[in-house]
NUFI-387757 format. One record per atom (N, C-alpha, C, O): x, y, z; residue number from 0; residue in one letter; atom name. Coordinates in steps of 0.02 Angstrom, whole numbers, plus 50000, padded with zeros to 5 digits. Example, Ala and Ser with C-alpha at 12.3 -4.5 7.8 and 13.67 -1.06 7.14 Angstrom:
REM residues 2
       x       y       z     n   res   atom
   50660   49716   50390     0     A      N
   50615   49775   50390     0     A     CA
   50660   49835   50390     0     A      C
   50712   49834   50423     0     A      O
   50642   49888   50354     1     S      N
   50684   49947   50357     1     S     CA
   50645   50002   50394     1     S      C
   50670   50057   50402     1     S      O
//
This chain:
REM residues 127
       x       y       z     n   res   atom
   50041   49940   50000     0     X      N
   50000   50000   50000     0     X     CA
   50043   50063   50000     0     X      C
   50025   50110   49965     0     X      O
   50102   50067   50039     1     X      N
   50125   50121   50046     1     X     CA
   50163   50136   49957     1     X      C
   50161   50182   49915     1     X      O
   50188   50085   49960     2     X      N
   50210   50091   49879     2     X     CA
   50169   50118   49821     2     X      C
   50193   50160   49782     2     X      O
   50097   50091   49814     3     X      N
   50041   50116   49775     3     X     CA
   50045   50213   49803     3     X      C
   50037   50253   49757     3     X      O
   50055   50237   49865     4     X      N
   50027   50287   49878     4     X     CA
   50091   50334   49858     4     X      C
   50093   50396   49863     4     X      O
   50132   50301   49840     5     X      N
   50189   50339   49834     5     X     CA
   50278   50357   49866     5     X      C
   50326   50388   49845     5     X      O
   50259   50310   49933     6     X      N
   50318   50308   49983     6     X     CA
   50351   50251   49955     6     X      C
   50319   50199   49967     6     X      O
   50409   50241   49918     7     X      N
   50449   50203   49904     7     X     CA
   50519   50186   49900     7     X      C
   50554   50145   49870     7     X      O
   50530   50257   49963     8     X      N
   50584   50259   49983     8     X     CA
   50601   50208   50050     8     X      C
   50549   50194   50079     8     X      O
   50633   50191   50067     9     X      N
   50663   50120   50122     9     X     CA
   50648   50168   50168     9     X      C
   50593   50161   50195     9     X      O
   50695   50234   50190    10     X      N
   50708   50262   50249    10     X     CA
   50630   50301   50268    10     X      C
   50609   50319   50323    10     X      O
   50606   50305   50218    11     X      N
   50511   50339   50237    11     X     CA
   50472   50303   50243    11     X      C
   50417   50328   50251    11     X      O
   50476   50217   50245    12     X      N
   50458   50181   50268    12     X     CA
   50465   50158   50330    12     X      C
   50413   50142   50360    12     X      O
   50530   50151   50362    13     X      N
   50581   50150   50403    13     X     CA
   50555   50191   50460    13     X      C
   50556   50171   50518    13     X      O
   50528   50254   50438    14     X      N
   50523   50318   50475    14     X     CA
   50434   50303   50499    14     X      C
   50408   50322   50551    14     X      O
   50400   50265   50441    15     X      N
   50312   50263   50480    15     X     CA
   50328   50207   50538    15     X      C
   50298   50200   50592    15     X      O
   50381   50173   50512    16     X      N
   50391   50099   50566    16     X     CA
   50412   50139   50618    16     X      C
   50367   50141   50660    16     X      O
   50442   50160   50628    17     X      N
   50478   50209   50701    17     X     CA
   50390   50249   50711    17     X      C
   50344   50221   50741    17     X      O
   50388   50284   50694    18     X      N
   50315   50321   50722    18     X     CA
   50264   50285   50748    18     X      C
   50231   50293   50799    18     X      O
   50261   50227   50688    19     X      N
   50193   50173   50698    19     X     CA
   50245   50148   50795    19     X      C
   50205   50145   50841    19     X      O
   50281   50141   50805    20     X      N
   50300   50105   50888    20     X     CA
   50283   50192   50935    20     X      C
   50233   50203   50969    20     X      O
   50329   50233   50926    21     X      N
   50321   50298   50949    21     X     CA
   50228   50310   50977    21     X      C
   50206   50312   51035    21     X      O
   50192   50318   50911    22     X      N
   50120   50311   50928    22     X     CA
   50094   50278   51013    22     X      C
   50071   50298   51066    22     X      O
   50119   50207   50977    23     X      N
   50114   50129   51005    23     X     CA
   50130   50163   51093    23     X      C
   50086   50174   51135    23     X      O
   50190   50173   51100    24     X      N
   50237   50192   51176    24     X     CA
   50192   50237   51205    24     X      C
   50176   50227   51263    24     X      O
   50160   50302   51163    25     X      N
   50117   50364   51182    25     X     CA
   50044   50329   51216    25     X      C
   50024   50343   51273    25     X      O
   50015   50290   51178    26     X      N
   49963   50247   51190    26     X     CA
   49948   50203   51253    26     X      C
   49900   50200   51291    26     X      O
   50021   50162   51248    27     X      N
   50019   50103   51309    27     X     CA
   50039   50152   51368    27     X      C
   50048   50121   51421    27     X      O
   50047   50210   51373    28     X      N
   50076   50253   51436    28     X     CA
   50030   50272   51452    28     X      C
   50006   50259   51508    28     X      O
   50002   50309   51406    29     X      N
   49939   50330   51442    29     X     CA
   49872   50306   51463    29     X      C
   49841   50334   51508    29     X      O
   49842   50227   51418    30     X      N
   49817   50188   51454    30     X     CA
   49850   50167   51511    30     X      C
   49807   50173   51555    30     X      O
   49901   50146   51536    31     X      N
   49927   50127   51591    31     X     CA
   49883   50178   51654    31     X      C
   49851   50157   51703    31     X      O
   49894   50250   51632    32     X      N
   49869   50300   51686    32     X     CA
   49807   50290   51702    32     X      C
   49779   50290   51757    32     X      O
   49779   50277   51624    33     X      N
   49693   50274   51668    33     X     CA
   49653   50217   51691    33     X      C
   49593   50221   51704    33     X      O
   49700   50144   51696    34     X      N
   49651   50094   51726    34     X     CA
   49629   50111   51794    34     X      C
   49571   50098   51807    34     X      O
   49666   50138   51838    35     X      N
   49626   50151   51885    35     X     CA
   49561   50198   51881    35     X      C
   49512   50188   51917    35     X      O
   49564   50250   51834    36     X      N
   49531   50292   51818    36     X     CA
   49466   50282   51793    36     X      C
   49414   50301   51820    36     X      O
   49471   50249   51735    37     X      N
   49403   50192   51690    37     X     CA
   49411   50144   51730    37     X      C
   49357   50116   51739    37     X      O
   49448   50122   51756    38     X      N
   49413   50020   51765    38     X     CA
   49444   49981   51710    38     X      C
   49436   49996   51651    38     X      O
   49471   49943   51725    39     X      N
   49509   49877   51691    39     X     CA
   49457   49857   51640    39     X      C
   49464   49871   51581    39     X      O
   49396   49819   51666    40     X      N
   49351   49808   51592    40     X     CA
   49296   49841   51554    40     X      C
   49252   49814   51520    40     X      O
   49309   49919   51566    41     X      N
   49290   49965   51528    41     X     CA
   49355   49975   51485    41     X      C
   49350   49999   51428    41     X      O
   49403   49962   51505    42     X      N
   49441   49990   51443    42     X     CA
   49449   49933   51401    42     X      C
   49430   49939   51343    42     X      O
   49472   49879   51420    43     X      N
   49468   49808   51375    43     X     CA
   49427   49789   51325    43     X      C
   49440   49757   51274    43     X      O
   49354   49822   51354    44     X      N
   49301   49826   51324    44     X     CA
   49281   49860   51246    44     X      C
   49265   49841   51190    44     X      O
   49298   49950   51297    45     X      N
   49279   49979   51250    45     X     CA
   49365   50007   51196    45     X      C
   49369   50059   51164    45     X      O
   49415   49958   51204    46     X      N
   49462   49948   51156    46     X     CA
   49434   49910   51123    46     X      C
   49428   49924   51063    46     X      O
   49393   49817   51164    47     X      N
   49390   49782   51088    47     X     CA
   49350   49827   51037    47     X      C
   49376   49847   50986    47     X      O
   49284   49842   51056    48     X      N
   49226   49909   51025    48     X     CA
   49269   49929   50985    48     X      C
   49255   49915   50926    48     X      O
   49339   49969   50997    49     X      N
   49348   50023   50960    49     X     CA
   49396   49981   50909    49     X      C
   49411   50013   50858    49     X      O
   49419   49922   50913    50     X      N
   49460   49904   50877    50     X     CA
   49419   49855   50822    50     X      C
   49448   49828   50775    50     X      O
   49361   49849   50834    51     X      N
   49309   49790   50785    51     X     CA
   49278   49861   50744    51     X      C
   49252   49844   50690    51     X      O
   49275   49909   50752    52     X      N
   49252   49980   50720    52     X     CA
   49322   49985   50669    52     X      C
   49317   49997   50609    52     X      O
   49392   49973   50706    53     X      N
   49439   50012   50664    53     X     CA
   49443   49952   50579    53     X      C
   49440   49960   50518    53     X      O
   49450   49894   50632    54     X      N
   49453   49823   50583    54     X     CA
   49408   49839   50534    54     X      C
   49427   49847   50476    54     X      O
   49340   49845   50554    55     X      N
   49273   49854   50506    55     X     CA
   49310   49912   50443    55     X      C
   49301   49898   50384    55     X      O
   49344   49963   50460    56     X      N
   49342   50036   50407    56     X     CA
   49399   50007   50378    56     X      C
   49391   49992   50319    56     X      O
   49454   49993   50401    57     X      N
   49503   49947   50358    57     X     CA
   49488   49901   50326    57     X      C
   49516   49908   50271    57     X      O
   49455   49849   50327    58     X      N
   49433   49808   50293    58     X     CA
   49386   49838   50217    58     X      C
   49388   49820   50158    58     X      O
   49341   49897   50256    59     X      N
   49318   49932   50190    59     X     CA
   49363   49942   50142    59     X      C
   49366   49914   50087    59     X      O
   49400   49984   50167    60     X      N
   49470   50052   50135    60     X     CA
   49497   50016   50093    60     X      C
   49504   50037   50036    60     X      O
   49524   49932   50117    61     X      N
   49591   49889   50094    61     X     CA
   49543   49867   50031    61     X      C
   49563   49866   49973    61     X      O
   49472   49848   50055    62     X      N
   49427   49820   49979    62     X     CA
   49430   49873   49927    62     X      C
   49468   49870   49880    62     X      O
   49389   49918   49937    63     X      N
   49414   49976   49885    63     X     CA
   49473   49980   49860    63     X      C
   49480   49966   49800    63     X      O
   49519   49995   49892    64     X      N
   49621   49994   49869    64     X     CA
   49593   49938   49791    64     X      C
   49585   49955   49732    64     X      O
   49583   49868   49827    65     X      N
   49579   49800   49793    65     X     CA
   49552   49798   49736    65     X      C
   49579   49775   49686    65     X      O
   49497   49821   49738    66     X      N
   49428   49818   49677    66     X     CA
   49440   49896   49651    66     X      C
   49446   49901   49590    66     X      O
   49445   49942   49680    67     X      N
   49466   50001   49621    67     X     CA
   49526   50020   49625    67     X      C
   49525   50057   49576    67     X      O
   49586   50025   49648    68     X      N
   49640   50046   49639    68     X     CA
   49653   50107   49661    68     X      C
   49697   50148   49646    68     X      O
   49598   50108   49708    69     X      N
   49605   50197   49726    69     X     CA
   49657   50204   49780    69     X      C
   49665   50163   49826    69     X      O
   49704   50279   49767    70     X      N
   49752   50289   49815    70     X     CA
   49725   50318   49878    70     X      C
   49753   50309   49932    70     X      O
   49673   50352   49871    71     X      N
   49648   50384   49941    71     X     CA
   49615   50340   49974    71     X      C
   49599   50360   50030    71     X      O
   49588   50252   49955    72     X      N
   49582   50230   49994    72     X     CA
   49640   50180   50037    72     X      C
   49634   50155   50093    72     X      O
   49701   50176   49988    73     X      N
   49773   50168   50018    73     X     CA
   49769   50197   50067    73     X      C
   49764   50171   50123    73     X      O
   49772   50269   50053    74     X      N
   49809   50319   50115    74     X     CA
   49757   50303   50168    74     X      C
   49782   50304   50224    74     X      O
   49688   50288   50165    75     X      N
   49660   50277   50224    75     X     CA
   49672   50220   50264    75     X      C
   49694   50213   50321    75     X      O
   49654   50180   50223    76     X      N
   49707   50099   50262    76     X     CA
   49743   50119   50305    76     X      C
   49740   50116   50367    76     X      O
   49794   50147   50257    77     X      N
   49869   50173   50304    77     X     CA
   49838   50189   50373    77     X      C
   49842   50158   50427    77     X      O
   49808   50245   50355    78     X      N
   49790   50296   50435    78     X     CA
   49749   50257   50491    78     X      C
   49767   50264   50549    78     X      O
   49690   50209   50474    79     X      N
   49661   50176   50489    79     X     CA
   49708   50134   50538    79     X      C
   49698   50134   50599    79     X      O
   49771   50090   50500    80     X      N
   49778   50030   50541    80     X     CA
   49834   50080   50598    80     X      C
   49866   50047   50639    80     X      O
   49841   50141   50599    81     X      N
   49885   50164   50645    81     X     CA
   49840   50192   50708    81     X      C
   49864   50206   50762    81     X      O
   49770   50197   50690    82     X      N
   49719   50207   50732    82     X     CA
   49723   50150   50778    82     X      C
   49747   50146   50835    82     X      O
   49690   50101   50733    83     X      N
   49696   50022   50755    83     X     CA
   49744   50005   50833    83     X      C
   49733   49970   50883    83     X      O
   49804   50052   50811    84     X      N
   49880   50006   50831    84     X     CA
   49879   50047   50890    84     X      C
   49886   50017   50943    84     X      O
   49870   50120   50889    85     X      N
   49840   50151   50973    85     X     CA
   49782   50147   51003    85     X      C
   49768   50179   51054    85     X      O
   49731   50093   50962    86     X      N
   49674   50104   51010    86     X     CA
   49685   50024   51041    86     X      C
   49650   50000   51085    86     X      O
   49734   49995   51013    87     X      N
   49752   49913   51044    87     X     CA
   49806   49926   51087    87     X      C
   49804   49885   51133    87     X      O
   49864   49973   51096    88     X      N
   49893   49992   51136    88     X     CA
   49864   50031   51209    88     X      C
   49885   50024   51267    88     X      O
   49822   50064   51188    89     X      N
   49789   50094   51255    89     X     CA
   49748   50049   51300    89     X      C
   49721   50070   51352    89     X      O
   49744   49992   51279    90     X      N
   49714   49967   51316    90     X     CA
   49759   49867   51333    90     X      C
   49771   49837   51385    90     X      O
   49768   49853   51278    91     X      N
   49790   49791   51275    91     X     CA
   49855   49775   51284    91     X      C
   49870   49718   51300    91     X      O
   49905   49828   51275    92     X      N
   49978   49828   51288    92     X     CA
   49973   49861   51347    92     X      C
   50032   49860   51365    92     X      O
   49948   49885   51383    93     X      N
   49960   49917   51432    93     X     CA
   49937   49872   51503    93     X      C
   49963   49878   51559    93     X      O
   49878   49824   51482    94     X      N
   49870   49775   51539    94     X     CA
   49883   49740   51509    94     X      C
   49835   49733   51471    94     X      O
   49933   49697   51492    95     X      N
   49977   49639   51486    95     X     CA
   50012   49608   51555    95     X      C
   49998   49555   51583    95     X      O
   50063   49658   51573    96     X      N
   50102   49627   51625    96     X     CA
   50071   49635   51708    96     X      C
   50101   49621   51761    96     X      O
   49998   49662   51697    97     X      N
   49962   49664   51743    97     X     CA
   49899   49604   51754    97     X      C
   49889   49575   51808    97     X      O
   49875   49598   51716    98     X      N
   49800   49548   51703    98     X     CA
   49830   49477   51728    98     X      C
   49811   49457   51783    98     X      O
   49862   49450   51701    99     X      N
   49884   49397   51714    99     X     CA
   49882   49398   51812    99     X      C
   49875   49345   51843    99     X      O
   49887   49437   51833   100     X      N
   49913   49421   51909   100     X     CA
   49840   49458   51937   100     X      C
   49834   49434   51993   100     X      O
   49804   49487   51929   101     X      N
   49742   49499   51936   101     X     CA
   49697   49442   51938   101     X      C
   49668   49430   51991   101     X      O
   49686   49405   51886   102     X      N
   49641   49356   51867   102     X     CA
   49640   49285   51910   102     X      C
   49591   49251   51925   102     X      O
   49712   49274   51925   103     X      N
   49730   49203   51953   103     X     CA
   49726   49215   52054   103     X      C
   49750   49262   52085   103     X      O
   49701   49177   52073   104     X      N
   49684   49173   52161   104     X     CA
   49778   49173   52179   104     X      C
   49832   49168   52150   104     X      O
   49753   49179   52239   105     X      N
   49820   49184   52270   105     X     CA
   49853   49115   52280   105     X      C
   49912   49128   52293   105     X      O
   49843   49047   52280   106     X      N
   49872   49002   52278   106     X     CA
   49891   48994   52215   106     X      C
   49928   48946   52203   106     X      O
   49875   49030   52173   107     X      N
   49897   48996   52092   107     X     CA
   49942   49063   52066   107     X      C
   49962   49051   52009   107     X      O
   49964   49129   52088   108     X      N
   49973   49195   52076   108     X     CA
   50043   49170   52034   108     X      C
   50049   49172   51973   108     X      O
   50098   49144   52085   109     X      N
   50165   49135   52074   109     X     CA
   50174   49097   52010   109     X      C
   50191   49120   51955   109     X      O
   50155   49026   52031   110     X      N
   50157   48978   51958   110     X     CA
   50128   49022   51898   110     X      C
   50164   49027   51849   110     X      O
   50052   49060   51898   111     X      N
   50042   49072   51830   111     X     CA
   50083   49139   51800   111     X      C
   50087   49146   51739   111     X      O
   50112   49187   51845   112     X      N
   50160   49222   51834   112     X     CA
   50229   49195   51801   112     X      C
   50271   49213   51760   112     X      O
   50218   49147   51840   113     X      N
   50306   49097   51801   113     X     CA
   50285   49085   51733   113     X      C
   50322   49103   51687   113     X      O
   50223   49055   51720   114     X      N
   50220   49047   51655   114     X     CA
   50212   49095   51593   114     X      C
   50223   49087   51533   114     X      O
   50178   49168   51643   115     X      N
   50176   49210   51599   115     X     CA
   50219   49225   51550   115     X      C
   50215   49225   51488   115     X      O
   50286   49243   51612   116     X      N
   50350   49254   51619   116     X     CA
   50392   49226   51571   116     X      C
   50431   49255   51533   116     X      O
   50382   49172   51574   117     X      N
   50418   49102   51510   117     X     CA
   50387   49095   51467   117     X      C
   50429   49067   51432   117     X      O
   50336   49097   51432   118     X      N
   50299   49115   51360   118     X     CA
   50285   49193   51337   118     X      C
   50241   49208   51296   118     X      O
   50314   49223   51359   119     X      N
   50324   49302   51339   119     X     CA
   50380   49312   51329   119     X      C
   50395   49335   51274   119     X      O
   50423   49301   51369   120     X      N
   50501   49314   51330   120     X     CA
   50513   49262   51255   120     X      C
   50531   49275   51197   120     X      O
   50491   49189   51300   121     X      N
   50505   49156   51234   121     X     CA
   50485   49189   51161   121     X      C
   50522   49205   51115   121     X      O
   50401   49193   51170   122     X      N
   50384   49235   51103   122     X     CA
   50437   49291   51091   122     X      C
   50465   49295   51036   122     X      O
   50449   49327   51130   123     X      N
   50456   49396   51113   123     X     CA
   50559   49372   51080   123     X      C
   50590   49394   51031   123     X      O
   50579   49324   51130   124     X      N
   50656   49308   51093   124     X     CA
   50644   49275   51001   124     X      C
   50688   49278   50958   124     X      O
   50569   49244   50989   125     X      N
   50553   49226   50914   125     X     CA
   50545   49265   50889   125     X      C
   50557   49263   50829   125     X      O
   50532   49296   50906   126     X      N
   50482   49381   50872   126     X     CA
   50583   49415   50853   126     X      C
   50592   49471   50829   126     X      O
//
């Protein structure tokens, strides 16, 4: 897509990838601030909400791109899935290393933390 719209330079690609995380960091910080504020499954919530809304307009945008070739619905894609990527950060990256130890009783806290612990790095050393 970005190629169709015109960015076909490496380093201006390079540069949405740095922003698209930048965004990402701005997002998961500041959800962090407001679970106490909203409530843990108001925000979970109304992230999935906002992220089955973002999916829904991308999915439009990317069909159009597909079936007409249009660049302005490129460029919306584009904008769309960066919506997407802070409205899944404000809420879903930000209770990650928290939920897990919330959810589980106190006889089970340690072990399911261990496991957290060891299938998150693992992924993240594949990744």
């Amino acid at each position: 897509m970005v190629k169709y719209v015109g960015i076909t330079s490496p380093q201006t690609q390079i540069l949405l990838n740095g922003i698209y995380a930048v965004t990402g960091w701005v997002a998961a910080s500041t959800g962090a601030r407001f679970h106490d504020v909203w409530g843990r499954r108001k925000m979970l919530l109304g992230s999935t909400i906002g992220m089955i809304i973002c999916f829904a307009i991308i999915t439009g945008t990317t069909a159009g791109y597909i079936n007409n070739g249009s660049r302005e619905a490129s460029i919306a894609s584009i904008a769309w899935i960066y919506v997407f990527g802070i409205v899944f950060a404000f809420a879903y990256t930000s209770m990650q290393p928290i939920y897990p130890a919330e959810v589980l009783g106190n006889d089970m806290r340690a072990k399911g933390m261990a496991v957290f612990q060891v299938t998150s790095y693992s992924f993240a050393f594949t990744n």
